[in-house]
Every structure is written in C-alpha cells, then in structure tokens.
C-alpha positions, 0 to 999 in steps of 0.5 A, a space after each residue: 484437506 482444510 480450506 485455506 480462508 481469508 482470516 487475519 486472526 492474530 497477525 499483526 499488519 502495518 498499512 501505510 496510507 489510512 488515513 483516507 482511500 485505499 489505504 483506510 478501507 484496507 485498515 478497516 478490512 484486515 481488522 475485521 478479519 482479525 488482525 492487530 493493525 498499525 495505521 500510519 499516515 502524516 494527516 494525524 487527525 485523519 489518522 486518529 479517526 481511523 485507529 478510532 473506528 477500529 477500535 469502536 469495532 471491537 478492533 485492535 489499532 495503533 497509530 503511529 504519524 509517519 512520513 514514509 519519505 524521511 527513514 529516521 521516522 519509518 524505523 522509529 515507527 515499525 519498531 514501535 509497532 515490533 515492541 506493542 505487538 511484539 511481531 509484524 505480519 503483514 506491511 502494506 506498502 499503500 501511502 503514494 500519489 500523483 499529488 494535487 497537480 499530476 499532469 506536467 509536461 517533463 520539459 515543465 517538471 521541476 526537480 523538486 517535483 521529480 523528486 517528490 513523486 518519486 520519494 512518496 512512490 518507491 523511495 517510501 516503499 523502500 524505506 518500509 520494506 527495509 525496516 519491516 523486513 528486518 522483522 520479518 527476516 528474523 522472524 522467518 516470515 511475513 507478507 508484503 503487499 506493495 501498491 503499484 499502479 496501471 500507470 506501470 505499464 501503460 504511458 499517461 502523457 504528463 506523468 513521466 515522474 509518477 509511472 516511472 515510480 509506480 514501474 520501479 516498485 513493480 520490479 522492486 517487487 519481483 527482486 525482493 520476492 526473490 531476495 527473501 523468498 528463503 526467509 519465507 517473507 513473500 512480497 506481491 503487489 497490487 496495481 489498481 486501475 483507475 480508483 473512485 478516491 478523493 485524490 484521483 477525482 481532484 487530480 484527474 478532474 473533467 479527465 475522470 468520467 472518460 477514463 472510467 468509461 475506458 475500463 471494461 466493467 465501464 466505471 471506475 474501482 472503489 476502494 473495497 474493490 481492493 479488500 479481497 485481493 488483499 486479503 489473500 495476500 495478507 492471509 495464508 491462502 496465498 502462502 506459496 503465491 509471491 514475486 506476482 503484480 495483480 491488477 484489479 480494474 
C-alpha cells in the first residue's frame, strides 16, 4: 500500500488573492510542493512580487491581474492560464473580504456596499468556478478549494452583507460538489477563524485582541496555519474527500 503525501508536483493551481495574506502564503506553499501556480489578484504590483518570489524559488509562476467581480476578465484569465500550462488542477477560490469598513449596521448599509461585499464574496467564486470548471469537467478532474468564513455560521452584528455571502459559498460548495462529482472535480471549502492579516486587524481594530482571545488556542490563525489543510485538498491525499467545509481556528 503507497501513502498518499502532500505533493503538488506537476499540477497546475490557480489561487485567487495572492497578492497578500492567505492568498500569497497558499501561492508560495503549492509552489514548493510542486506545482505550477497562476497568481491573480487587481494589486499588480503586489502581484508581480509574489510571482517574483516564486520564481527566485526555483518555482513556476504566472501572473495574471484579475478582478474576480467582472466575468470578461475571469475567463480571459483561466484561458491563459489553460493555453501556458495547457491544464488547470487546483482553482483556489481565496480573493474576498469584509472591505476596509465592515461593521454597519443594515439600517446604514448602502446597496452599493451589499452589492460589493457580495460580488467579492460569492458572486467572484462563482465567476471562477464556472470558467476553471469548465476545464476541469473536460479534463475529468480537478480540485476546488473555496474560501468561507466562521462568520458563516456564527452572527457578527454589523456584517449582515459579509456572513450571508461567506454562508452562500458554504452551500455553493456542498451543490457544486455534488453537481460535478461525476466528472471526478471535487470542491471543498476552507472556513478560517479569525486570522492574523492586514485586512482583518485594520477592519476589526481595538475588537482584534479580544475576539483572538475568544479562540480556543487563545490567538489569532496566521496565514501558514491554512497551508496544510490546503494541501490536502489540493493534493491526492483527499482524492475521495468533497462537498465537506473544514474549519480551522
């Protein structure tokens, strides 16, 4: 009997979102373990520095500037991603937010602002999945790794607009797993708690140390604590794990 073993070698992975945080410290991760990674994020710069590091790694990288929100550019990217690697793996689904104010009040909240935070959230995880699913379909296999939240399942006062989305792309999940399990592409979800990045401490401020201090382990989740889990599901190890949403922190 051969162990199953976290490798990544000769797959080629898409991963929204890294730029910075999770996303990044997942693009840097996949490409140690093996494989070729498309990094996609709007911040070019940002972008461009990470694809960079990858490669001064002895990795394979391509950057590809995408707004995950507007479907003419999601298509445009994983069909360059298809025609440079000629196959597409692993899509993680990682770009999303509570933007720079996330606590109002819903009697306050904008429509614009309902419509952002749902549009980054879920409506860009859609957008992904279609146009990276359609390889995988073809190619009768593939892994999607989406990004929920613990604010899924449990109420933030102030983020109606932000748990609603995280909450659909836990169900989105479970119907896509079942949608194209007979196509061999599984989709799971990661849902991290509360986590040490820019984004989080800047939108949370004074209310970071105690909600850190509410988490079991008693601090807040880096962004490497999220590597191995997904690896797993990037690699074969989870080859008959899908439809599942795995908390960490």
């Amino acid at each position: 009997m051969s162990i199953p073993v976290l490798s990544l070698e000769g797959k080629v992975a898409i991963v929204t979102g890294s730029s910075r945080g999770i996303g990044r410290t997942l693009a840097l991760g996949f490409a140690e373990a093996g494989a070729s990674v498309v990094v996609v994020a709007r911040g070019v710069a940002e972008l461009e520095a990470t694809a960079q590091e990858i490669a001064a790694q002895g990795g394979k990288a391509l950057a590809v500037p995408t707004d995950v929100t507007n479907s003419t550019q999601v298509s445009e990217m994983v069909e360059r991603a298809a025609k440079e690697f000629g196959r597409i793996d692993v899509l993680v689904n990682c770009a999303g937010g509570a933007g720079r104010t996330p606590m109002i009040p819903l009697l306050d909240m904008s429509e614009e602002a309902w419509d952002a935070i749902v549009a980054l959230n879920l409506k860009g995880v859609y957008l992904c999945c279609r146009a990276a699913g359609r390889v995988m379909v073809e190619q009768r296999s593939g892994s999607i790794i989406n990004f929920s939240s613990g604010s899924a399942t449990r109420p933030v006062v102030g983020q109606t607009h932000y748990c609603a989305a995280k909450a659909g792309v836990n169900h989105f999940t479970r119907v896509l797993a079942a949608e194209w399990g007979r196509y061999n592409v599984r989709v799971n979800a990661i849902s991290p708690g509360l986590t040490a990045t820019r984004s989080t401490q800047e939108g949370l401020g004074p209310l970071y140390e105690k909600y850190a201090k509410a988490i079991p382990l008693g601090r807040a989740g880096q962004p490497e604590d999220m590597l191995g889990v997904a690896l797993l599901l990037a690699s074969e190890a989870s080859a008959h794990i899908s439809g599942v949403i795995i908390p960490v922190g």
